[in-house]
C-alpha positions in Angstrom: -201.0 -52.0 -19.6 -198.9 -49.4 -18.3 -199.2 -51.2 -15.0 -198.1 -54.2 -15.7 -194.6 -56.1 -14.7 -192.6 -56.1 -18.3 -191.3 -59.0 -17.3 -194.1 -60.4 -15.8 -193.8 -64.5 -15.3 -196.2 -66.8 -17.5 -197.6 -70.3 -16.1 -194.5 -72.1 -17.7 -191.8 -69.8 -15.8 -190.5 -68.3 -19.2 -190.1 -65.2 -19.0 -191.2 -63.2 -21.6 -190.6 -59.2 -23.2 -193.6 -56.8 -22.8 -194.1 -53.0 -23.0 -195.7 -50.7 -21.3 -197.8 -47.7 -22.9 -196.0 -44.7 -21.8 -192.9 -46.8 -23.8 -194.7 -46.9 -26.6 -195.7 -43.3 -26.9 -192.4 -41.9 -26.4 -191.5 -44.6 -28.8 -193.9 -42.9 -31.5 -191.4 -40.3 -32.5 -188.9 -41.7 -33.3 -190.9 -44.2 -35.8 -192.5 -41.2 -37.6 -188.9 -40.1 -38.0 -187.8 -43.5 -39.1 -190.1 -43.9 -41.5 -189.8 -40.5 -43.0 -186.0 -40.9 -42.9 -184.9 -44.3 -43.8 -187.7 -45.6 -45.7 -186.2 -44.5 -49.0 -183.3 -46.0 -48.5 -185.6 -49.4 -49.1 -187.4 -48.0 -52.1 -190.1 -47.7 -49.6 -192.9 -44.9 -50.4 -193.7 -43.5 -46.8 -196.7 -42.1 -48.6 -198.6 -45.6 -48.8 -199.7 -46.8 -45.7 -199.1 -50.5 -46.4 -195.2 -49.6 -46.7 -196.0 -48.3 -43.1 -198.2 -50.9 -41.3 -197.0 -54.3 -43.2 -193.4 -53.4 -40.9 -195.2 -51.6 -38.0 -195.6 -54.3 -35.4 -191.7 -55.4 -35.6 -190.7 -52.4 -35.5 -193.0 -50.6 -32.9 -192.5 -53.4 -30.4 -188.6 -53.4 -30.7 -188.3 -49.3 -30.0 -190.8 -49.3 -27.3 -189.0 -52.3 -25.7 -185.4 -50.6 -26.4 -187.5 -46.8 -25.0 -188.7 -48.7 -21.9 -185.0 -50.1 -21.1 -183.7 -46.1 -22.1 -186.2 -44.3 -19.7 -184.8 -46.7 -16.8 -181.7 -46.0 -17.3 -182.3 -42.3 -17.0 -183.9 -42.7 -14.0 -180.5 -44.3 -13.0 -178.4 -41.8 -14.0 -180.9 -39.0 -12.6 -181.1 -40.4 -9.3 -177.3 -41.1 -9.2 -177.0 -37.4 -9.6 -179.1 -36.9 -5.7 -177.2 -39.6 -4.3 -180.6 -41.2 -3.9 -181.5 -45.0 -5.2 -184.0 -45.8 -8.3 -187.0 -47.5 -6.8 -187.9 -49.5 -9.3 -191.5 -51.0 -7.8 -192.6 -47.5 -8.3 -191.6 -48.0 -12.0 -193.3 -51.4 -12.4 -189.8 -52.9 -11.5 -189.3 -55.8 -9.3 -186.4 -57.6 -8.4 -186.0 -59.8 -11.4 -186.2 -57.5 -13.9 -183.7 -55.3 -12.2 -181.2 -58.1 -12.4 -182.2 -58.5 -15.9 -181.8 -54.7 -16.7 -178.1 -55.1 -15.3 -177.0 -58.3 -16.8 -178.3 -58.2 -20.0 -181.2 -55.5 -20.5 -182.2 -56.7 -24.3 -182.2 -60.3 -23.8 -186.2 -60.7 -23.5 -185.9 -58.7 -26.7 -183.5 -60.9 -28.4 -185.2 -63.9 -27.4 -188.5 -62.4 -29.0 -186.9 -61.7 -32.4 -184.7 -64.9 -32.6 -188.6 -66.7 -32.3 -189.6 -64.8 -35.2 -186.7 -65.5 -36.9 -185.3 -62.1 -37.4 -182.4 -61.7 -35.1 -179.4 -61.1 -37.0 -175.5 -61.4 -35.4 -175.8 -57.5 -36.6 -178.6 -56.9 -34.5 -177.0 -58.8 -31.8 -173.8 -56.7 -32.4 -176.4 -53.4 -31.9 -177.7 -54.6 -28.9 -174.5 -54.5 -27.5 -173.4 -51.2 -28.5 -177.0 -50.2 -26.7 -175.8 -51.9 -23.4 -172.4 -50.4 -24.0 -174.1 -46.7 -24.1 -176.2 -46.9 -21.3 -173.2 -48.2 -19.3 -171.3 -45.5 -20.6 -174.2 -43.2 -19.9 -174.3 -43.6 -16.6 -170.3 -43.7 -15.9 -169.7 -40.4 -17.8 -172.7 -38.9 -16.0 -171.2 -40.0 -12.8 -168.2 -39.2 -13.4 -169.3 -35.1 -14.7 -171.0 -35.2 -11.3 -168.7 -36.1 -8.7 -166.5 -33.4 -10.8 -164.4 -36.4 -12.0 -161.7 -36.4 -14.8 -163.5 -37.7 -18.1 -162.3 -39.2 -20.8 -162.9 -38.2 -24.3 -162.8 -41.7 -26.0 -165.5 -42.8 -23.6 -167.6 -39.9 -25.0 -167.0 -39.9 -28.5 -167.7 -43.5 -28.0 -171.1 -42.9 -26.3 -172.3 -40.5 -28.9 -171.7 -42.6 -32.0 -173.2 -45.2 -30.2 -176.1 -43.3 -29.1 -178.4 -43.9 -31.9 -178.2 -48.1 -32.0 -181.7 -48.1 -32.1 -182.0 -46.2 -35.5 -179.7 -49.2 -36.9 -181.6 -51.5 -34.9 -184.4 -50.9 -37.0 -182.7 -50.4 -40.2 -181.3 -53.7 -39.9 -184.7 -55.4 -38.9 -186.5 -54.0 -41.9 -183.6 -55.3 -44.4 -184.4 -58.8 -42.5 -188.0 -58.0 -42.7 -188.0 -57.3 -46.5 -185.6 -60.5 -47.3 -182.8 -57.8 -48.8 -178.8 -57.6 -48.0 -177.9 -55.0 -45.7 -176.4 -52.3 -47.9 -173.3 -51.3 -46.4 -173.0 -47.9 -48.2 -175.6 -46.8 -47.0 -175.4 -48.0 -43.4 -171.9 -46.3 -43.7 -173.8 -42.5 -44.6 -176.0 -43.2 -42.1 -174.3 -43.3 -39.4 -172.7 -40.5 -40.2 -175.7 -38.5 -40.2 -177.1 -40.4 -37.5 -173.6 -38.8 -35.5 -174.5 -35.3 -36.5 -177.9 -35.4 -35.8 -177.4 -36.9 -32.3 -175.0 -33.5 -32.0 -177.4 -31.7 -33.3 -180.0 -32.7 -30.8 -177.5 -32.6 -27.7 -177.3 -28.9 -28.6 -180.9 -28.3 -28.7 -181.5 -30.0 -25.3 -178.5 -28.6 -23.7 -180.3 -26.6 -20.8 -182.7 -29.4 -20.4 -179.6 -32.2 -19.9 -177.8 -30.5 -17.6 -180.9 -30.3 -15.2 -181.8 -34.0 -15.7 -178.1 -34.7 -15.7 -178.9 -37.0 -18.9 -175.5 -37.7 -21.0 -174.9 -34.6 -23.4 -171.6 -34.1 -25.5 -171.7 -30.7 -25.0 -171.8 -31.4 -20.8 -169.1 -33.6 -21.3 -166.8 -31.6 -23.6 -167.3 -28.6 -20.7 -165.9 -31.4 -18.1 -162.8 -32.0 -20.3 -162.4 -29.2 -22.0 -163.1 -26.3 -19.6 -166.1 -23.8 -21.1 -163.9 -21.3 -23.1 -162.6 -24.4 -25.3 -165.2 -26.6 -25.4 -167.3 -25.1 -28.0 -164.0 -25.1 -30.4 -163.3 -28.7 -30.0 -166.7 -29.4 -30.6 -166.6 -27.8 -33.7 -163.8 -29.5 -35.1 -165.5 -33.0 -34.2 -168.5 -31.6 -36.3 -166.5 -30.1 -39.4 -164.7 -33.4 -39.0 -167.7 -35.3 -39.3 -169.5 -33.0 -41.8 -166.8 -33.6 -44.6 -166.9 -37.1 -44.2 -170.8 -36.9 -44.8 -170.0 -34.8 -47.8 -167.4 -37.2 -49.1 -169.9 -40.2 -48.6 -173.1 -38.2 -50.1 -171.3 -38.1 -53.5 -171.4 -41.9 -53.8 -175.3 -42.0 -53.1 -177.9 -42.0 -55.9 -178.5 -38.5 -57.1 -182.4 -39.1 -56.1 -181.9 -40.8 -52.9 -179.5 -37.8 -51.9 -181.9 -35.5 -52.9 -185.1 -37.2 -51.1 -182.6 -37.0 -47.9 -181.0 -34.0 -48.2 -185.3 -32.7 -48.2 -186.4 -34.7 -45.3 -183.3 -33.5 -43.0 -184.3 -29.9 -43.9 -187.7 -31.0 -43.1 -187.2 -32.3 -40.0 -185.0 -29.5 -38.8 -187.5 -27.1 -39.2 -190.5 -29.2 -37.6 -188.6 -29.9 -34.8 -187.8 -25.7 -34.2 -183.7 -26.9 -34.6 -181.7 -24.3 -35.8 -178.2 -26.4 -34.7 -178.9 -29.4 -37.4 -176.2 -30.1 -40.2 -178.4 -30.6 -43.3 -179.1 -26.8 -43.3 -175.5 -26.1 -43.0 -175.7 -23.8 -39.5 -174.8 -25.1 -36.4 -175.8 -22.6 -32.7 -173.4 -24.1 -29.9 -175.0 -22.4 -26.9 -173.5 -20.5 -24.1 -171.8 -23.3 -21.7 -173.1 -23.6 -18.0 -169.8 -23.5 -16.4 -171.3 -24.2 -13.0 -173.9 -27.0 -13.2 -174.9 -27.0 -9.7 -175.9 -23.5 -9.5 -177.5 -23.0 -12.4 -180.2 -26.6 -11.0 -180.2 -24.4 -7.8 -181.7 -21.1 -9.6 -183.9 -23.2 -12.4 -184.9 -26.3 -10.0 -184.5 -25.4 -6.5 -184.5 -28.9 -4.6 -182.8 -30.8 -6.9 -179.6 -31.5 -4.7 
């Protein structure tokens, strides 16, 4: 399966959306923590496995498609950083499906869903704000390499965008389960979800800055120099962590709770110490020279 063109022509000339395996297990994660996370927020009880697999095929599919069209673009923007170009055969890629990646990367996707009847001018308007991070992605990653100026709409931009995937799949299960979208708590949400994508940057600073994959900490080093950056970070995070208060007090008591539990939960599985539901936050020590520090971890990367 792995193998096989995702775009991969049928008898009738339609092309059609498929998924690879390796998408599909990086794709796993990111489920579990979807259905941990934002299952109570549809009275769902992640403890019964027919809440789980009645949902499971939708949603599996769509975040291995949206992983597949992710890890691409990361080869992009890794590749962009040697000056080298992707070669996408190696990747399963072939000519069409590159120009499909850059015209309109969730199309096959869209198509799939509006079949099914679940595509939604909400999901639509996610799948835009996906295309629009990857493009930013690979811009500001560019741009941070080739020691450009950067600009800091384009990454706040890029970060609250970052997790259109999460409300990709929020917004499929309340199509899924026949319900309204409920806009309070799509509002907290992405709130959190903006914290949490922080929170992760953080984690997987050191690791970013070798793969030259879009981090807000990177970024805030390009505009901000290294002695301010981790200040003006801070204030986008205190910024965000009142509004998430302010929000929180409008939730159900219970819902609140069950949240407040399974971010403290997942902060300590995933060995975080920087994530906002426990109330700390680590900012690590800035690489102020990118290039040297890839020469001393990963000697051959330039």
């Amino acid at each position: 399966m792995g193998n096989v063109d995702p775009f991969m022509s049928q008898k009738n000339q339609e092309v059609v959306a498929m998924v690879g395996l390796d998408a599909m297990k990086r794709a796993n994660s990111t489920l579990e923590d979807f259905s941990r996370s934002y299952f109570m927020f549809h009275r769902l009880d992640i403890n019964e496995p027919q809440s789980i697999f009645r949902y499971l095929p939708v949603l599996s599919f769509t975040e291995s498609y949206i992983y597949q069209m992710d890890a691409l673009n990361e080869k992009i923007v890794s590749e962009s950083a040697r000056g080298s170009q992707v070669i996408y055969s190696s990747h399963g890629w072939n000519a069409e499906s590159r120009v499909l990646f850059e015209t309109d990367p969730l199309k096959l996707l869209g198509d799939l869903l509006e079949r099914e009847g679940l595509l939604t001018q909400r999901i639509q308007q996610e799948f835009k704000s996906g295309e629009e991070y990857w493009a930013l992605e690979r811009k500001l990653c560019h741009a941070l390499s080739n020691k450009n100026k950067l600009c800091l709409e384009d990454v706040m931009r890029a970060i609250r965008l970052k997790s259109f995937d999460y409300r990709v799949l929020n917004l499929l299960l309340y199509k899924l389960r026949e319900e309204e979208v409920n806009e309070l708590h799509m509002d907290f949400l992405s709130i959190s979800e903006f914290l949490v994508e922080v929170a992760d940057d953080l984690f997987d600073y050191e690791d970013d800055v070798l793969e030259n994959n879009f981090n807000v900490l990177r970024m805030f080093v390009g505009i901000f120099g290294s002695s301010n950056a981790p200040t003006e970070l801070a204030k986008r995070i205190s910024e965000a962590e009142d509004k998430y208060e302010e929000i929180m007090k409008s939730l159900d008591p219970h819902l609140s709770s069950n949240y407040q539990r399974r971010c403290e939960e997942a902060t300590k599985e995933g060995g975080k110490i920087s994530g906002h539901s426990l109330g700390t936050w680590n900012i690590p020590a800035v690489i102020s020279d990118e290039e040297a520090y890839r020469a001393a971890i990963k000697p051959g990367f330039s």
